[in-house]
N, C-alpha and C positions, 0 to 999 in steps of 0.2 A: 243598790248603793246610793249612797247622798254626797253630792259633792258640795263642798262649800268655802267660798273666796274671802280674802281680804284684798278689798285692792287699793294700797294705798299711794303713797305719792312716789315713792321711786321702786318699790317690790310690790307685784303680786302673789299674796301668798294664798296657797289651797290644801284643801285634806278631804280625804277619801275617807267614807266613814260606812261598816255593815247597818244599815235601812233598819236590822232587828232589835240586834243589841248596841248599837253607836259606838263601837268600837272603833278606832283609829286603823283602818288599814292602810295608806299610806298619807305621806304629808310632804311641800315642798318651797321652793319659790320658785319663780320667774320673772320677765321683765315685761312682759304683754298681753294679751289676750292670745295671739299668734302662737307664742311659747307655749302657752297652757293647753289648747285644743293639741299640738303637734305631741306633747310628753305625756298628756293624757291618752291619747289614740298607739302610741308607742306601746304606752306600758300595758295596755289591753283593758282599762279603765273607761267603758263605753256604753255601761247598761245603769244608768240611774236612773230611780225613780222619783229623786227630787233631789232640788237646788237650791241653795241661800245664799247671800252675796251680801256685802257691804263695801262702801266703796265711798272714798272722798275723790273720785274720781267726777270731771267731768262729764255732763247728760250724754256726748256725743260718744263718749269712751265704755259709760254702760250702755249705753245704743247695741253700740259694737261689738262688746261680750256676748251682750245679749244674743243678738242674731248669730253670734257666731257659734254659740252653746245649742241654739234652736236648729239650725243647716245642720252638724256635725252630729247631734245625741239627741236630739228630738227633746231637749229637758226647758224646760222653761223654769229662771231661775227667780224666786223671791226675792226682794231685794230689801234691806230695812232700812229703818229711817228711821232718827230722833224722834221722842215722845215725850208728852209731858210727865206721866208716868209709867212705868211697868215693873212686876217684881218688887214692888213694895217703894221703888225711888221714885224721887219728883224731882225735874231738875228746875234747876236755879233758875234756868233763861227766861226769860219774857215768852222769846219765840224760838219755844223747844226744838226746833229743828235747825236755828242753826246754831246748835252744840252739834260738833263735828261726829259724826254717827261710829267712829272709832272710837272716841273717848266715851258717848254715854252707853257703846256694851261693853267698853273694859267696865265702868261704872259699875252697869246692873249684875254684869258677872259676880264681882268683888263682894256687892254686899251680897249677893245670895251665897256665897262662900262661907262667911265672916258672919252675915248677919246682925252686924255691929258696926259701929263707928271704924270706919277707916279712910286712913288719905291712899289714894292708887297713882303710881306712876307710872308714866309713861314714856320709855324712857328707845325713839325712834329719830327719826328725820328731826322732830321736836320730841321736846322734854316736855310731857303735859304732867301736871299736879293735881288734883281735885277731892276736896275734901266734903266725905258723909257723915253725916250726925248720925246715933246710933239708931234713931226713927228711920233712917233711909232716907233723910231730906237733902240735898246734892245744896252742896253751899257756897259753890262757886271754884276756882281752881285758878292756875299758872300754867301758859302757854311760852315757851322758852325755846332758843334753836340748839340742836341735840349737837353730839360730836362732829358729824359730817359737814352741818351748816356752821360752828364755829369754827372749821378749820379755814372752810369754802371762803368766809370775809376773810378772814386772812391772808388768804392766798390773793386774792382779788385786790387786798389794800396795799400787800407789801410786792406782790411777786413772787413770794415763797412758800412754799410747802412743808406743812407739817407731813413728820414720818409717819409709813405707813402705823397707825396704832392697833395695840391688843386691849380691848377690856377684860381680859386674861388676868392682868397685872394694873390694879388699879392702885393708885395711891397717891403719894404725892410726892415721889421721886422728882428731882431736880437734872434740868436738860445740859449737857459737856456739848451741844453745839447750838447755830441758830434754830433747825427742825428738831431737833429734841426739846429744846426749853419749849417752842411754839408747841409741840406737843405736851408737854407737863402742863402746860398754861390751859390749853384747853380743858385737859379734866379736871383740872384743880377749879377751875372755872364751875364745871359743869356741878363737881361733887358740894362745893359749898352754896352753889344755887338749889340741891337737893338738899342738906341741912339745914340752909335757913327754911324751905319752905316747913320741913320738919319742925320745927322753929318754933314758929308759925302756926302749925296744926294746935299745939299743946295751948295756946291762947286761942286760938277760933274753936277747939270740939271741948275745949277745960274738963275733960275726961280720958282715961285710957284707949289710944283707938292701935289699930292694927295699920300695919305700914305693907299694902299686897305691888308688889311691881311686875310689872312687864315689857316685852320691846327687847328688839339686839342687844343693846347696851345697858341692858336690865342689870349689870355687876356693880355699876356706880349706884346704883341704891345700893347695894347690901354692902359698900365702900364708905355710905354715907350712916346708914342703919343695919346694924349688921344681925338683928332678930325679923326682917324683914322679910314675907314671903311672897317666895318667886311662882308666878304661873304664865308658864310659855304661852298659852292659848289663848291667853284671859278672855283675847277679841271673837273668838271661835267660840267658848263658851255663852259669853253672853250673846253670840248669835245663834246659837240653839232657843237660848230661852226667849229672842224674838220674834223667828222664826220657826218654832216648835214644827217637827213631821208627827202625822198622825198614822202609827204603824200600822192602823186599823185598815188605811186605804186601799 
């Protein structure tokens, strides 16, 4: 089996996948490294023969994974890292690694999908944007704070709390109390911060491109753009194609 992590700033997410055919045999979240070792040893999930990781996590926090995947499974995990290019993209940055190694394998994922000009959202903790030309050249993007972080100043400025929300029901319904309206405000917030960037796209690519999202709250794209397509893994994908397993091993 291949296990492989996301670990980002408030979930860690992981999937189990068959070593032959990469097929998805299970997939999850958690809140730690702790969580992860205990639910994978549960579920009987123990014999891999390799590991990829990515992670906007802190050195001492992949330390820690690390060692704690090496004690428990013997697996010693790959871990990737921003590049100037791979998969045909080049990113924008001066100093390619620090493009946050989330956004450039939703990136590489995306065109290798598409193969074409597309903006990819991101749509988590933050609301990332980043727009490809259809060479594969990464042209830069929008880092924006997602629903949780817009509520969070909220709460912190006034004292009050937005209700719990669904991106179930996106739109731009109108709030009958204080936590209601602070809820409508937020995604109405959020959704017109994804249409302008859309906006946007149509004068930076001055060609047809494709609109691919991903993230929890992946529904406020297709709120914002509604031919937009959704891929749950995006980040799990293009961590395959950074970290390629060679079945031959």
């Amino acid at each position: 089996m291949i296990l492989e992590i996301d670990y980002g700033n408030t979930r860690l997410k992981w999937r189990v996948l068959d070593a032959k055919s990469s097929v998805v045999i299970a997939k999850g979240s958690v809140f730690d490294a702790e969580q992860l070792i205990s639910h994978l040893s549960h579920a009987g999930y123990d014999h891999f023969v390799f590991g990829r990781m990515c992670s906007v996590r802190s050195s001492a926090d992949n330390e820690k994974i690390a060692v704690l995947l090496k004690s428990r499974f013997g697996l010693t995990v790959q871990l990737a890292c921003s590049q100037h290019q791979l998969a045909g993209v080049t990113s924008a940055y001066e100093d390619a690694q620090r493009l946050g190694v989330d956004r450039w394998l939703a990136i590489v994922a995306a065109y290798a999908k598409v193969q074409d000009a597309c903006v990819v959202i991101d749509c988590g903790t933050a609301i990332t944007v980043d727009y490809l030309s259809k060479e594969g050249m990464h042209l830069g993007g929008y880092i924006a704070p997602g629903l949780r972080l817009l509520s969070g100043v909220l709460k912190d400025c006034s004292g009050l709390s937005a209700e719990k929300y669904s991106t179930d029901e996106i739109g731009y319904e109108l709030g009958v109390n204080t936590q209601g309206c602070m809820n409508a405000g937020i995604k109405a917030m959020a959704i017109g911060f994804i249409k302008e960037a859309l906006t946007y796209g149509q004068v930076k690519l001055a060609y047809p491109f494709t609109v691919v999202c991903t993230g929890g709250d992946a529904s406020l794209v297709t709120a914002a753009h509604e031919n937009a397509v959704m891929c749950g893994d995006l980040v799990f994908d293009g961590l395959a194609i950074a970290c390629p397993y060679n079945v031959e091993k």
